[in-house]
C-alpha positions as a printed Julia matrix, in Angstrom:
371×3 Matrix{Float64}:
  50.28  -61.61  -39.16
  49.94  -65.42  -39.24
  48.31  -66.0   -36.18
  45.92  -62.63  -36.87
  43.57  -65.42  -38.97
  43.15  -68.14  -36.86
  42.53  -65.79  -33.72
  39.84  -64.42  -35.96
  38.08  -67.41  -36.89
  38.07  -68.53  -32.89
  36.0   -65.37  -31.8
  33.19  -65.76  -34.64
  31.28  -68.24  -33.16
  31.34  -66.57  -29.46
  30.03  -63.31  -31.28
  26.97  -65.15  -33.02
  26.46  -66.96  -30.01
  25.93  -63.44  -28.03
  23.49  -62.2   -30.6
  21.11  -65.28  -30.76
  21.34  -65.48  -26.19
  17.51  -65.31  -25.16
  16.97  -62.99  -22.37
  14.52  -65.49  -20.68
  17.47  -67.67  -20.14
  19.72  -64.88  -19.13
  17.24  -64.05  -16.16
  17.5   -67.7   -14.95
  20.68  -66.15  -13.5
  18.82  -63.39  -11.42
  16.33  -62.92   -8.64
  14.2   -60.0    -9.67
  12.58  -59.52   -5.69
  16.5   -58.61   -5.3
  17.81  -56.47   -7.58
  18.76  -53.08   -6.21
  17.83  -50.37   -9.07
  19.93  -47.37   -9.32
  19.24  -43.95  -11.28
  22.79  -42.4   -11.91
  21.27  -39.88  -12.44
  19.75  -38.86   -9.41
  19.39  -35.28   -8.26
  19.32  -35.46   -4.32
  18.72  -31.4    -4.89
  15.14  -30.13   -3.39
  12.37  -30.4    -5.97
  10.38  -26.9    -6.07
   8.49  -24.59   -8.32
  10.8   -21.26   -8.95
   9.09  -18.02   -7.59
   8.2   -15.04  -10.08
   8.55  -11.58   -8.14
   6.03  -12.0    -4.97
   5.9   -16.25   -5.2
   1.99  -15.5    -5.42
   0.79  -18.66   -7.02
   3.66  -21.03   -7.7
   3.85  -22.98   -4.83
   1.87  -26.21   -4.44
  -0.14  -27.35   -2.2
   2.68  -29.22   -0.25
   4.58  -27.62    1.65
   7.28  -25.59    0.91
  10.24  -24.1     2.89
  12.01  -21.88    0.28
   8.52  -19.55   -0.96
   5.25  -18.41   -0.03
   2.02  -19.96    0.88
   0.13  -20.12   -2.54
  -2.73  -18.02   -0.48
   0.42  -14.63   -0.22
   1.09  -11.95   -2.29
   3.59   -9.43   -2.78
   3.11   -5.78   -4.1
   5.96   -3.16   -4.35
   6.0     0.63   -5.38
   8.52    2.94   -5.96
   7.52    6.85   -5.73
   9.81    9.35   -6.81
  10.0    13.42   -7.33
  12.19   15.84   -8.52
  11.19   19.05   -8.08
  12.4    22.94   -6.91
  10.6    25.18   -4.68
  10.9    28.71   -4.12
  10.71   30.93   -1.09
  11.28   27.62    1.57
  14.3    26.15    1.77
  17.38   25.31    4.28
  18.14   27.84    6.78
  20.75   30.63    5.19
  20.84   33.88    3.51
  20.57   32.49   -0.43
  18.28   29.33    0.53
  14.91   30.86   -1.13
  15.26   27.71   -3.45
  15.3    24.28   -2.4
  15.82   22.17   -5.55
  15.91   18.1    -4.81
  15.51   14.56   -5.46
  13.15   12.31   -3.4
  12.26    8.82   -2.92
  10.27    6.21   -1.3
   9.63    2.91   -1.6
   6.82    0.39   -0.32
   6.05   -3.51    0.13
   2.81   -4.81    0.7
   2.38   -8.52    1.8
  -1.2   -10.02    2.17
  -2.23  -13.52    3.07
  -5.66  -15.19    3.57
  -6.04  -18.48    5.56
  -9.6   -19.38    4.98
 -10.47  -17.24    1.61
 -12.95  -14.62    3.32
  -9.83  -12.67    6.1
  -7.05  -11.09    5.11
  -3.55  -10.35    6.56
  -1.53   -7.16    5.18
   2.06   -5.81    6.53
   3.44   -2.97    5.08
   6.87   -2.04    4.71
   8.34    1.37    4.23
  11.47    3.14    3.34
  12.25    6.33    1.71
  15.47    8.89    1.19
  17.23    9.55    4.06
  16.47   12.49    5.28
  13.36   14.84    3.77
  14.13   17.72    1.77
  11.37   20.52    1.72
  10.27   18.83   -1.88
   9.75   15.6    -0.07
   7.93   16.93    3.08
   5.34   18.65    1.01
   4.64   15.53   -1.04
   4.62   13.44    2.56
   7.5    10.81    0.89
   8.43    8.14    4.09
  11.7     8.75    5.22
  14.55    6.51    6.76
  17.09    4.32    4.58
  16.35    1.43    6.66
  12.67   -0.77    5.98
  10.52   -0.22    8.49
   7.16   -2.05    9.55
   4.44    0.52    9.04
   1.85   -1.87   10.32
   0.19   -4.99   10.6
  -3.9    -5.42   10.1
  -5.47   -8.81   10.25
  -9.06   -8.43    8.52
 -12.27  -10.81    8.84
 -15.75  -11.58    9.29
 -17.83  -11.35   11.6
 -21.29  -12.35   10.62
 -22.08   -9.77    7.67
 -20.02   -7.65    8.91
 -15.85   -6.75    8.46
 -13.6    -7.08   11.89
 -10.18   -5.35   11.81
  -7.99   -5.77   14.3
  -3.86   -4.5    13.93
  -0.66   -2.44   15.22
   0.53    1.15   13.63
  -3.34    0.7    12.26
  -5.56    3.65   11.56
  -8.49    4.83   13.67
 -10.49    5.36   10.66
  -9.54    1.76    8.88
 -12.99    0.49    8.59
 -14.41    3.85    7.54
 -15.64    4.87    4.19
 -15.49    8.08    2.68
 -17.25   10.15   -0.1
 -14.04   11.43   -2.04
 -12.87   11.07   -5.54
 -10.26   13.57   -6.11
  -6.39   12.16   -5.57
  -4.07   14.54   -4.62
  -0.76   15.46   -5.53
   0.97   16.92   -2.98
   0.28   16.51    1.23
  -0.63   19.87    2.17
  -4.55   19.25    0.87
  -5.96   17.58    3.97
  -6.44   14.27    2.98
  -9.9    12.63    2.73
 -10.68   15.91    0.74
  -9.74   18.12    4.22
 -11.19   15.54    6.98
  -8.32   13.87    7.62
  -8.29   14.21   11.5
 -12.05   12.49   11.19
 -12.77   10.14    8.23
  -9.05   10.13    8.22
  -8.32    9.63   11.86
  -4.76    7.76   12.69
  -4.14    5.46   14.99
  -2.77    5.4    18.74
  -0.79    1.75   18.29
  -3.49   -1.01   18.96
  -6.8    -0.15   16.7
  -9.87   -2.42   16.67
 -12.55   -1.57   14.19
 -15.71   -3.16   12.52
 -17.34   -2.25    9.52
 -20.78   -3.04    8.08
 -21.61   -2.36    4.24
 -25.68   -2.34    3.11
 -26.36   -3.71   -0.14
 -28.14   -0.01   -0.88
 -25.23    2.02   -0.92
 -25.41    2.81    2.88
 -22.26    1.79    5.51
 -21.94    2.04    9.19
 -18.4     2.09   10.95
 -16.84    1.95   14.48
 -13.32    2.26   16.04
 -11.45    2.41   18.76
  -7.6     3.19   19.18
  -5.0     2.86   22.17
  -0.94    2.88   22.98
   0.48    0.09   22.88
   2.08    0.08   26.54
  -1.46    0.75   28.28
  -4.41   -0.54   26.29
  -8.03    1.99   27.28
  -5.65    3.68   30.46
  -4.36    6.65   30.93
  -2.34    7.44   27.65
  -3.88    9.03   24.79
  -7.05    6.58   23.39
  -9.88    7.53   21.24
 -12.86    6.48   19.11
 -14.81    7.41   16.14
 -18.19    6.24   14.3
 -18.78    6.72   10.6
 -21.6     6.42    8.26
 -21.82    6.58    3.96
 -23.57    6.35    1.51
 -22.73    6.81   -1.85
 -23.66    5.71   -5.75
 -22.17    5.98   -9.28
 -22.82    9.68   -9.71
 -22.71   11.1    -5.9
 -21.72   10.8    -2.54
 -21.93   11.82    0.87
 -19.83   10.15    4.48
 -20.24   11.68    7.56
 -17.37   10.85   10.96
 -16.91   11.97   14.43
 -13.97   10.85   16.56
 -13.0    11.84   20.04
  -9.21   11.73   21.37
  -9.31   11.98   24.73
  -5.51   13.28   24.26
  -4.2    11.47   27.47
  -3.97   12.61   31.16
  -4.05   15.5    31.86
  -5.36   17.09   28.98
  -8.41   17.83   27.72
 -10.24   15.73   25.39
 -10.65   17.05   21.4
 -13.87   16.11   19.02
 -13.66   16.54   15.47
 -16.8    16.16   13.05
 -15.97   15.68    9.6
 -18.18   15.55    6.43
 -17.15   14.9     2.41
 -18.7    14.52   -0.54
 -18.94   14.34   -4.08
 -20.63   14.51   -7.65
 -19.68   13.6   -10.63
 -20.46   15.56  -14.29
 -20.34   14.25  -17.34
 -16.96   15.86  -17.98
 -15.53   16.17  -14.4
 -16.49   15.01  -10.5
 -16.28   17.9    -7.44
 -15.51   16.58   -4.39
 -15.73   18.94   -1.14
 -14.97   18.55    2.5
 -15.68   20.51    5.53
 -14.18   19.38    9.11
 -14.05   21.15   12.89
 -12.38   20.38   16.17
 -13.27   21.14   19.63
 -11.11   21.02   22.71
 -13.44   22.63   25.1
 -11.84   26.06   24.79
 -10.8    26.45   20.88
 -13.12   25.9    18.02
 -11.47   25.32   14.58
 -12.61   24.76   10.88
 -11.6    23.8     7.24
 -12.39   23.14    4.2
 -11.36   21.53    0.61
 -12.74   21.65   -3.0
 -11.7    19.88   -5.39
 -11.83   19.23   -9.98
 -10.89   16.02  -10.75
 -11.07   15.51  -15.0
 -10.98   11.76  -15.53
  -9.71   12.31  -19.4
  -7.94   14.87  -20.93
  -5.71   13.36  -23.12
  -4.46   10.15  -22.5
  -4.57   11.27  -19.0
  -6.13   13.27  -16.51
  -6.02   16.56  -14.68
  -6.89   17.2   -10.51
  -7.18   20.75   -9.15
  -7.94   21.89   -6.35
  -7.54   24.37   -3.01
  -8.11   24.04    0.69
  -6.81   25.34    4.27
  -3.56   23.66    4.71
  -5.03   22.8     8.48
  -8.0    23.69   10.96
  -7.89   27.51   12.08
  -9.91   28.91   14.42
 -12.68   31.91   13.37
 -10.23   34.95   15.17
  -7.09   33.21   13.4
  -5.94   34.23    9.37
  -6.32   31.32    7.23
  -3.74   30.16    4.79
  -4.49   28.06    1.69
  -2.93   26.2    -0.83
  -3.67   25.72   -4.36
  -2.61   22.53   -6.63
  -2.8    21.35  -10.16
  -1.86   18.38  -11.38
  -1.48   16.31  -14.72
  -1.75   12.09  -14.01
   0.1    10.21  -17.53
  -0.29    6.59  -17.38
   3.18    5.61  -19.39
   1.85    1.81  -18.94
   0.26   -0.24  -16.41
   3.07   -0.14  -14.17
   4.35    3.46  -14.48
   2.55    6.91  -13.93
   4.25   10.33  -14.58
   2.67   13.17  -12.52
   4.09   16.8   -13.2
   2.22   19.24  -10.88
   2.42   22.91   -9.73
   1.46   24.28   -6.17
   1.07   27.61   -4.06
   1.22   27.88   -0.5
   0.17   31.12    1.53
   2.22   32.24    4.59
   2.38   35.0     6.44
   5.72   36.06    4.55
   6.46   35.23    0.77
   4.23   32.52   -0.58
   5.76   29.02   -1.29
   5.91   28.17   -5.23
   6.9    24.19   -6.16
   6.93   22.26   -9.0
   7.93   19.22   -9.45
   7.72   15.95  -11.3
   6.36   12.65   -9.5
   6.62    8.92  -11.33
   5.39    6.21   -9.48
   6.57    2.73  -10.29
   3.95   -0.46   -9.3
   4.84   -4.45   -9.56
């Protein structure tokens, strides 16, 4: 307690001499050229913008190992439908219903390199087996993701190149339809789906050439992808369209030459439409010709753009190509489209399929997901 004072009074003048130190004098004692900095806080982690779903537009222009280009996007759907129908079903004495649950879902990934071509993959999986539900709505199938192709897209003068794998015949083509369907025994492309619709062989090269008047010219040609133009199955097809706000018409002719072997198959193919003040009729008539066999079929189709908050599509067709001597079968759809919000659609729907026994009977309920 004595000595508490004195040690006191010592340290008062080293504590005022502190506070009055000039930091010019202090830096007499330092070389700045060799000071070593340090940031304790340094974060050796990588610096990178996050990624929203599909990393389109996030990443800068450096580059980046973790994301996409800033040129790639990313789309994803999600289809699903439950739905009973009755006289089909598994094999079995009490199988005249076939009530189920089906899925499928899809990726889309595009990229451009110099702002005018275009590469797209698309990516496919679905439930794992199809029920009779999800055959007649054509749902992908197969837990696993598949590649369901690849397409690289780009100019060539004023006109559109398109070159890819698993790529249709009839990429390039345009067509003169408006209705959407609901389920997959209407022949797509309103019923010329073997000709405006034509799939591909494996490797498909096509070019495509739009007219500012409306008018469009189209080529392509298709081949396997072990034996490009040999002796496997090839073929080609040429379209032309022309079409405006209120009508429509495309015409296509393709020839598969079917492989060795066999003899070669043409199909000519022709839709259209018009649209009413209250509605839009599309129509489609397509044949095929193997040298023996002449075939034909057809499609109409009602589409109502707004009936509700919604819209309604009906419509009937052959479910395929029969020939003049053959009974044709037809089925008959209806369909009412709900857009919930602008990434989810409810579709319920009703259809009738004639056989030669009991006609099939479905309906079902189809939401489709998008983002």
């Amino acid at each position: 307690m004595l000595v508490a004072p004195a040690t006191i009074g010592l340290l008062a003048p080293f504590s005022v001499s502190a506070g009055e130190a000039s930091l010019n004098d202090i830096s007499k004692y330092s070389n700045p050229d060799q000071l070593d900095l340090a940031n304790a806080f340094e974060n050796d982690e990588p610096k990178y913008n996050p990624l929203i779903a599909g990393g389109e537009g996030l990443v800068d222009s450096g580059s980046s190992d973790i994301g996409f280009s800033e040129t790639t996007t990313a789309s994803f759907s999600v289809d699903t439908v439950l739905g009973a129908v009755d006289g089909a079903g598994d094999v079995g004495t009490d199988s005249l219903e076939s009530t189920s649950f089906d899925f499928q879902f899809n990726i889309g990934l595009s990229t451009s390199f110099t702002g005018e071509d275009s590469l797209d993959i698309a990516i496919d999986n679905g439930s794992a087996t199809a029920s009779t539900m999800g055959g007649k709505m054509g749902f992908d199938t197969g837990t696993s993701l598949t590649v369901d192709g690849v397409t690289y897209s780009f100019p060539v003068g004023g006109a559109t190149m398109v070159v890819g794998d698993s790529t249709d015949l009839s990429t390039a083509f345009t067509g003169a339809c408006t209705y959407s369907s609901f389920t997959d025994m209407t022949p797509d492309d309103c019923g010329t789906g073997n000709s405006m619709g034509a799939s591909g062989k494996g490797v498909t090269a096509a070019l495509g050439y739009a007219f500012d008047s409306g008018f469009s010219l189209a080529g392509g040609i298709t081949s396997g992808q072990s034996e490009i133009l040999g002796d496997n199955a090839d073929a080609f097809g040429i379209n032309a369209a022309y079409s405006t706000d209120d009508y429509g018409v495309a015409v296509a002719y393709v020839s598969d030459d079917m492989g060795e072997g066999t003899d070669s198959t043409s199909f000519w193919g022709v839709n259209g439409y018009y649209t009413f003040d209250l509605a839009s009729l599309s129509v489609g008539f397509e044949t095929s010709d193997d040298g023996t066999t002449e075939k034909s079929g057809y499609f109409f189709g009602l589409s109502f753009p707004e009936v509700g908050p919604g819209s309604v599509n009906i419509a009937a067709a052959t479910d395929q190509l029969y020939a003049d001597s053959v009974t044709e079968y037809l089925v008959y759809e209806a369909s009412y489209t709900y857009p919930v919000n602008d990434a989810m659609t409810i579709q319920p729907g009703i259809f009738i399929q004639e056989t030669d026994g009991d006609d099939l009977t479905g309906i079902a309920v189809k939401t489709s997901f998008s983002f």
